[in-house]
N, C-alpha and C positions, 0 to 999 in steps of 0.2 A: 134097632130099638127106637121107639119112638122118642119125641122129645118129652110127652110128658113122664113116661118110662125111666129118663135120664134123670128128672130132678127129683120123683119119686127115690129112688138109687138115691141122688146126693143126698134127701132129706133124713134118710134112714144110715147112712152111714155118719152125717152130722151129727143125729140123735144119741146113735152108739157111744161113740168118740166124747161128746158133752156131756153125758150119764159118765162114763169112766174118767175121765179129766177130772169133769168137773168135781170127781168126791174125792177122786185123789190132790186134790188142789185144796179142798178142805181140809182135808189130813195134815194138810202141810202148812196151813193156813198161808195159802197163796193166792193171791187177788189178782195178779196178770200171769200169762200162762200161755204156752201153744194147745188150740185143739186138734186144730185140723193141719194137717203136712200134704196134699198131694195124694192124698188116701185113694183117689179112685182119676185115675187117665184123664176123664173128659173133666175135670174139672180140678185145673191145674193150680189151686190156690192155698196158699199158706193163710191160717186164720189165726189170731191172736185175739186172746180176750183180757181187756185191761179196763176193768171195775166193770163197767159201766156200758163200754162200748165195746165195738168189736173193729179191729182192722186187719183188714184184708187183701195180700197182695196177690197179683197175680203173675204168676212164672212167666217168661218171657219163652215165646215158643209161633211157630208156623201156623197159625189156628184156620188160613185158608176163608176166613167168613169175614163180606163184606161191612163194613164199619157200622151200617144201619144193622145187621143179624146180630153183631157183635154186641151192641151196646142191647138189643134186648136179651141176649144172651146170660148177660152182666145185670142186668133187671131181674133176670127169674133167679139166679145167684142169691142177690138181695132179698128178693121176697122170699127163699126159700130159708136165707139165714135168718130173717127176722122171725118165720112162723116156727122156725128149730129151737130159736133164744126169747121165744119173747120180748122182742126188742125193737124199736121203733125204726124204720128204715133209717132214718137224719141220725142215728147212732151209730150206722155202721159205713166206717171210710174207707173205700176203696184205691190199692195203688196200682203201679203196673212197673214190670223192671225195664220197661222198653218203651220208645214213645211210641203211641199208638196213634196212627193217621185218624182225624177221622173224630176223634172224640174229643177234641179240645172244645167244642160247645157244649159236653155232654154233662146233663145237670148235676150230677154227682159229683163230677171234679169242679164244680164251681164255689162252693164253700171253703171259706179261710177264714183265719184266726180263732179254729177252734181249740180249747186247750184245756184240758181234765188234769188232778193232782190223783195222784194212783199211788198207793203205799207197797213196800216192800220191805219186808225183815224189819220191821217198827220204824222204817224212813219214809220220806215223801221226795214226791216227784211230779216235776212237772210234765205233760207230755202235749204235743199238740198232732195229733194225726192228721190234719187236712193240707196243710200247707209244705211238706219236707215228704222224703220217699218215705223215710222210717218214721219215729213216733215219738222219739229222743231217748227210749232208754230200750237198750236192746236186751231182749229175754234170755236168748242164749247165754250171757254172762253173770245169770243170775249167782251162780254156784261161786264164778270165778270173784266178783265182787266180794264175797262173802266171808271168802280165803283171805284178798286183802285186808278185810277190816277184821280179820281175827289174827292177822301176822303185823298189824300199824302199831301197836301198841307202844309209843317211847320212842317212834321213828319219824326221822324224814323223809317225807313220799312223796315222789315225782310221778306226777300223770301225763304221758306225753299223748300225741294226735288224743285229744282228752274229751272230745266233742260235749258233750252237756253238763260233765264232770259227775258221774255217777259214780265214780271209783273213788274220783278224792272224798265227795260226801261219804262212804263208806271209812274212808279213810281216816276222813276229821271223824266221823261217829266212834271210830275205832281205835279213838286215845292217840292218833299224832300230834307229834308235838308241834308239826310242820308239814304243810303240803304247798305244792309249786302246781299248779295246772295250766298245760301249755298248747295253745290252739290256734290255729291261725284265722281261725272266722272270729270275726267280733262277736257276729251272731251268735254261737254256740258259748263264747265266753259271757255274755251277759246272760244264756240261760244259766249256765253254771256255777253263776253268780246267785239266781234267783230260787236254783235248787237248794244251795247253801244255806243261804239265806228260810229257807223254807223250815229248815230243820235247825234251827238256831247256828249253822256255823258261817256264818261268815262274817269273819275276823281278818286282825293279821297277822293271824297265823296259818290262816290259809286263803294263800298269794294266787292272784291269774295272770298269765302273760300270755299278748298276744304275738306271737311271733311263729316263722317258718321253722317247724320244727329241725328240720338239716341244717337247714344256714346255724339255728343256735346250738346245736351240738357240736359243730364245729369250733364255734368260737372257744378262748382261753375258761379251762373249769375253775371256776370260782367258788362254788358249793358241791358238799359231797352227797349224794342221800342213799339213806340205807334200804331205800323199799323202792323200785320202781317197775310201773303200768307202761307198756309197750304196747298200740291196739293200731297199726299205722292203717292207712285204706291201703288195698291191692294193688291201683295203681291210682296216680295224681301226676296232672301237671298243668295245674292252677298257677295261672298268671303270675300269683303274689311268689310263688317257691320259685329258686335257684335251681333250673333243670327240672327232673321227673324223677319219681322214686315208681317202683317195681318191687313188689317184694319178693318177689320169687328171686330176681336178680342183684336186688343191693340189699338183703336180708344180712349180712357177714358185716359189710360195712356199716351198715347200719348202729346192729348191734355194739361193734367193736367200739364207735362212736360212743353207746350209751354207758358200756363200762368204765369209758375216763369220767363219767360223772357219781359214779358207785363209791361211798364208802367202802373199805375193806369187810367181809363179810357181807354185804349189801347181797339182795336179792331183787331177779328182774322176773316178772311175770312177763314173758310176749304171748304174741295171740295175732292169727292173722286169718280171716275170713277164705283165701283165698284155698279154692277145693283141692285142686292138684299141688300143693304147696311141698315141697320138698328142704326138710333144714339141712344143711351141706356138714354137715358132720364131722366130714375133716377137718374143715374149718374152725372146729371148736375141742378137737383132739385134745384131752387132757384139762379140760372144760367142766366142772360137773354142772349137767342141767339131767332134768324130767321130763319126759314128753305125759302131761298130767292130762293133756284130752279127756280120755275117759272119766275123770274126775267132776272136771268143768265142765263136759256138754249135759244138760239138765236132763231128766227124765224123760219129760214131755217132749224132747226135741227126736222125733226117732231117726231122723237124719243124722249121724254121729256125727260127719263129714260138714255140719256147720261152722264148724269153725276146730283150728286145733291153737290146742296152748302148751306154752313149754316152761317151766320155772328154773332158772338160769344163778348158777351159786359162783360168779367172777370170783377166778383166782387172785393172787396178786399183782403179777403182770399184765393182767388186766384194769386196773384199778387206778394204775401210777398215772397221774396229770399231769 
């Protein structure tokens, strides 16, 4: 198949995909959204539309074509997504999961500080696609967020690895009486200050700290809360953290960690990116939790395997500090 053969193909399956999204996105009155997942082999990209713009990553894969083929490669991409959206090429930001040899001059990744306010479920948000891998507020959790701020109501909620604080905004919207948001980048604690803020909450009643999330779970529990966001990365081992965390392998301690900070009855929403993920089960024998996955991953996401969540109901002996 020839090349233009290939972008013909992506433009018509793009077309499809943004016709049926995009009216089911009305229906639901959704302003960001996945379109496109990986739809067709030769053009390995995940698309997201959020108001205005469009970002676009690309899977991380053997693609075999030298950096000059690549990056026009990544050009007819562009021009083909602009003439499918109607959309100005400087609209749409391109990522990559891998670094790519080869194109750190290349014009498209040279724009920073771009930042759009995108609405969800009658919130705002801020999001900056040019500068960070992600965009600051991750789609796949739209469902999950939503649960939070319709279970916050009269509680204290702890947002841990809390990155832009899209959970506690849901959460302050959602009648807590108290949220803690805990993140170890300054960076991500001043956006989730500035989201707060965006949507009238930030008070003091809802707290940011910045700290290693393990190192503070450790220490003596001083507060109890009745709701908490569990979303850790897969794996870290940032300078600032005591050790490395793993989730596959310190998922139990972890956890067990966050139930001394649970009021009694308390609920834990976890949730962890990582695809082969396995929760140890014995581990939690006698435990009631949910594997609510199906629940949480959004429609639009037809990868189901984006992420899994569990909602976690700590017995008593769980709970004692």
């Amino acid at each position: 198949m020839s090349e233009t053969s290939r972008f013909e193909m992506f433009a018509n399956r793009l077309t499809k995909m943004q016709r049926h999204w995009g009216k089911w996105a009305r229906r639901q009155s959704i302003s960001c959204y996945r379109v496109y997942d990986n739809d067709i082999p030769e053009f390995p990209l995940a698309v997201d539309v959020y108001e205005s713009i469009l970002h676009v990553s690309e899977y991380a894969r053997d693609h075999g074509m030298e950096p000059e083929e690549h990056a026009a490669w990544l050009d007819g991409c562009i021009e083909t997504l602009s003439a499918v959206f109607d959309i100005h090429p400087n609209l749409i930001y391109l990522k990559f999961r891998q670094r790519q040899k080869g194109l750190r001059q290349y014009e498209r990744f040279a724009r920073t500080g771009a930042e759009y306010i995108v609405r969800e479920n009658g919130l705002k948000f801020i999001i900056n696609p040019s500068d960070y891998l992600d965009a600051g507020l991750f789609l796949d959790h739209r469902n999950t967020r939503q649960m939070v701020r319709q279970e916050s109501g009269g509680k204290r909620v702890l947002n841990l690895f809390a990155y832009t604080g899209s959970f506690s905004v849901y959460a302050a919207a959602g009648g807590a009486l108290e949220t803690l948001t805990v993140d170890m980048s300054n960076t991500y604690l001043q956006w989730a200050d500035r989201n707060l803020a965006l949507n009238g909450l930030a008070n003091d009643h809802n707290r940011l700290l910045q700290a290693d999330v393990l190192s503070w779970l450790q220490q003596p529990v001083q507060e109890k809360w009745d709701l908490v966001v569990l979303d850790p990365p897969t794996f870290s081992n940032s300078k600032r953290m005591d050790g490395t965390l793993d989730v596959q392998r310190d998922h139990v301690d972890l956890l067990q960690l966050v139930f001394r900070h649970m009021a009694p009855g308390g609920v834990l929403y976890f949730s962890t990116n990582y695809r082969r993920f396995k929760l140890d089960q014995a581990a939690f024998e006698g435990l009631a939790y949910q594997d609510i996955s199906k629940k949480t991953v959004p429609e639009d996401f037809r990868n189901k395997r984006i992420h899994q969540c569990f909602r976690f109901h700590p017995n008593p002996i769980f709970t004692q500090g």
